[in-house]
C-alpha positions in Angstrom: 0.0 0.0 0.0 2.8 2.0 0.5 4.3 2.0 -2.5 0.9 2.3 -4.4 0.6 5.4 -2.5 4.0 7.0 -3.4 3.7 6.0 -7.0 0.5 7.5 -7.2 2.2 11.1 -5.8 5.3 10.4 -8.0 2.9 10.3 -11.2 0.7 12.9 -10.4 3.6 15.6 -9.5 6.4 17.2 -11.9 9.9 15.4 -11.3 12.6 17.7 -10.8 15.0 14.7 -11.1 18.2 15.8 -12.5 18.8 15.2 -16.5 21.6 13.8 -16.7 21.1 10.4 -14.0 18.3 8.6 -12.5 19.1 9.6 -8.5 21.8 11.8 -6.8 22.3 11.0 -3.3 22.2 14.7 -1.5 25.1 16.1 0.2 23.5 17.6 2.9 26.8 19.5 4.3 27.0 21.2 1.3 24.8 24.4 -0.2 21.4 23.7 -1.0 19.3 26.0 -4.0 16.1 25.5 -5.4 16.7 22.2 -7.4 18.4 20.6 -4.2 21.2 19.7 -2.9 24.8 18.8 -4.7 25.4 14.9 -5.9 27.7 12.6 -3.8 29.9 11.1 -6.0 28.4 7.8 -7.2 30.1 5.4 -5.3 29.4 6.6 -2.0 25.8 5.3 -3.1 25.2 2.1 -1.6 22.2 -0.3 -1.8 20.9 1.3 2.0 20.4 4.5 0.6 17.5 3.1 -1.1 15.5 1.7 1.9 14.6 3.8 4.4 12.7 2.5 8.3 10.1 4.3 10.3 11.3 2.3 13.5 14.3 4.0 15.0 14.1 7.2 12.8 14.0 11.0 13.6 11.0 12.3 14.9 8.8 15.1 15.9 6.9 15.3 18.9 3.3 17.7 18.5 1.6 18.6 21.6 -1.0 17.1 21.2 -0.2 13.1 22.0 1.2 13.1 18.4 4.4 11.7 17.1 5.8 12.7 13.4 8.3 10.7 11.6 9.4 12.6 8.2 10.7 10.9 5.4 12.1 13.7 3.3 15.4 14.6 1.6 17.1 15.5 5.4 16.5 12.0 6.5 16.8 10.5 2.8 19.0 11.5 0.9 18.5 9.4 -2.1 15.0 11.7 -2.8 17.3 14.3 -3.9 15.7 15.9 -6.9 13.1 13.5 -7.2 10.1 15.2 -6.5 8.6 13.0 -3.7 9.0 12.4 0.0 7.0 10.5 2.7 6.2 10.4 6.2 4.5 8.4 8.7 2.1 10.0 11.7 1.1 8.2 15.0 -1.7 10.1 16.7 -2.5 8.5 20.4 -6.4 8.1 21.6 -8.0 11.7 21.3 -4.6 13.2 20.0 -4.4 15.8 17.3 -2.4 16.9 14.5 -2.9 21.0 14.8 -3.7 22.9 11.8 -0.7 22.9 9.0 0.2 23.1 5.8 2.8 21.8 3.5 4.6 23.3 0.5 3.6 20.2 -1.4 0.4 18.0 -2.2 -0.3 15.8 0.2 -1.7 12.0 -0.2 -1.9 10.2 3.0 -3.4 6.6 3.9 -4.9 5.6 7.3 -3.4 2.5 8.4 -5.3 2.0 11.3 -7.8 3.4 13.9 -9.7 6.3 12.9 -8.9 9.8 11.8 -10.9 12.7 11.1 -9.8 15.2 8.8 -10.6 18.5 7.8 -9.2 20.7 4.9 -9.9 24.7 4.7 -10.7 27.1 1.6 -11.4 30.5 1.5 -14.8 30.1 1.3 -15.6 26.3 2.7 -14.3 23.6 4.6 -14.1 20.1 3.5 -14.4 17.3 6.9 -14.2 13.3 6.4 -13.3 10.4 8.6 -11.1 8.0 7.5 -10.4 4.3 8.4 -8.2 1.6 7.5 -7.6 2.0 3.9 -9.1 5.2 3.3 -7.3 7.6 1.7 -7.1 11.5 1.4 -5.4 14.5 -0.8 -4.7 18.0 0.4 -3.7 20.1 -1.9 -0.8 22.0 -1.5 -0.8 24.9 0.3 -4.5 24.6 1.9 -4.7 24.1 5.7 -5.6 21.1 7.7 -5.7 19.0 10.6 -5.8 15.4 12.1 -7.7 13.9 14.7 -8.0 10.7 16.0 -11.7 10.0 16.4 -11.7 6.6 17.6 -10.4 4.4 20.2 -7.1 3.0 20.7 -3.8 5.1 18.5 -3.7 5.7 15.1 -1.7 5.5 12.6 -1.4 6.9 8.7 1.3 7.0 5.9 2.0 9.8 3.7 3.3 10.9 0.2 4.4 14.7 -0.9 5.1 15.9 -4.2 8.6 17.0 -2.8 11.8 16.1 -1.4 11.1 18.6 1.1 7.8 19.8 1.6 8.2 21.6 5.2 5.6 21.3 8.2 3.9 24.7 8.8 1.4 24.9 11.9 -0.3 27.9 12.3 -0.8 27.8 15.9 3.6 27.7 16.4 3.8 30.5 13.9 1.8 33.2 15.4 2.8 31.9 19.5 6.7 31.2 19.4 7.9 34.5 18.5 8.6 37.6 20.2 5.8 39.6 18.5 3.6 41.6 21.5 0.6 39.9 22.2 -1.3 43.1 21.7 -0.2 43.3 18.6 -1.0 39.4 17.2 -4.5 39.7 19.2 -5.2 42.4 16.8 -3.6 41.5 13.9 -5.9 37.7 14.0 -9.0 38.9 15.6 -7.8 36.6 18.8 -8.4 37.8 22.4 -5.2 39.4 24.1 -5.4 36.5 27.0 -5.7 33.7 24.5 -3.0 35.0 22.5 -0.6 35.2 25.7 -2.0 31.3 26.8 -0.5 30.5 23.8 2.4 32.4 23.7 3.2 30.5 27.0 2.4 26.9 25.7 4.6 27.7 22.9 7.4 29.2 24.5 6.7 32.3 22.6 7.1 36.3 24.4 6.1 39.3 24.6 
């Protein structure tokens, strides 16, 4: 199922592979521009590069009883150039992912439990619940959240249409900084006291 689901993402999105060889593992200590990072020389590719495991690998904690493991160009450096990247998402019983965005298309698939999504437009929002199986796209660029509506954890894979398609949530961006509350309160429509209750969860000031 998983590799249904990045296939599906690598034929739907524009590869940015490089023209003159299939891959190009990244060197990620050197500069990086729009098209990626520079090529290790070809034999410091070895047969690893092209498997990458959930179980053991970098993660990011949400709090929210949620646990993120990215599968992008940082931690696989083999995607280099190729347009795609994954990710795996483990949400405990009545955990949340908070509302994000991505600067890729998204295509994720429950694996099990239950998760409720919702995806925001200017004008509407768009709610389903997904189970084991189900599968759901959000465009790039549109917010969205996760929440695990059922019992026990839950657990989804997903595909991006880029090596690196960053993890924006909206509730870190407008808290962890040193903006004055006053001045976020009035820039969101927020209350003043919220804005600081979240300024302290997130470690932000002023």
């Amino acid at each position: 199922m998983i590799l249904m689901l990045i296939l599906c993402c690598l034929v739907s999105s524009t590869s940015h592979a490089f023209p003159l060889q299939n891959f190009c593992k990244a060197d990620l200590n050197g500069p990086k521009s729009p098209a990626g990072y520079n090529c290790l020389p070809y034999d410091a590719v070895t047969a690893a590069d092209f498997k990458y495991s959930f179980n053991g690998a970098p993660s990011i904690a949400v709090p929210s009883n949620t646990v993120l493991f990215p599968a992008s160009v940082n931690e696989v450096p083999i995607l280099n150039g190729l347009g795609i990247s994954g990710g795996c998402v483990e949400i405990e019983e009545g955990g949340i992912v908070p509302v994000h965005d991505h600067a890729a298309t998204e295509i994720m698939l429950v694996q099990q439990g239950e998760i409720t999504v919702g995806l925001f437009t200017p004008r509407k929002a768009y709610q389903n619940t997904l189970r084991q199986g189900d599968l759901v796209v959000f465009p790039e660029g549109l917010r969205h959240y996760l929440i695990n509506s059922g019992t026990g954890k839950a657990t989804a894979f997903a595909a991006f249409s880029s090596a690196n398609p960053r993890l924006r949530f909206l509730p870190i961006e407008l808290s962890a900084n040193d903006v004055p509350s006053a001045i976020i309160a009035r820039t969101t429509f927020l209350d003043e006291p919220q804005v600081r209750k979240l300024k302290a969860f997130f470690n932000g000031t002023g």
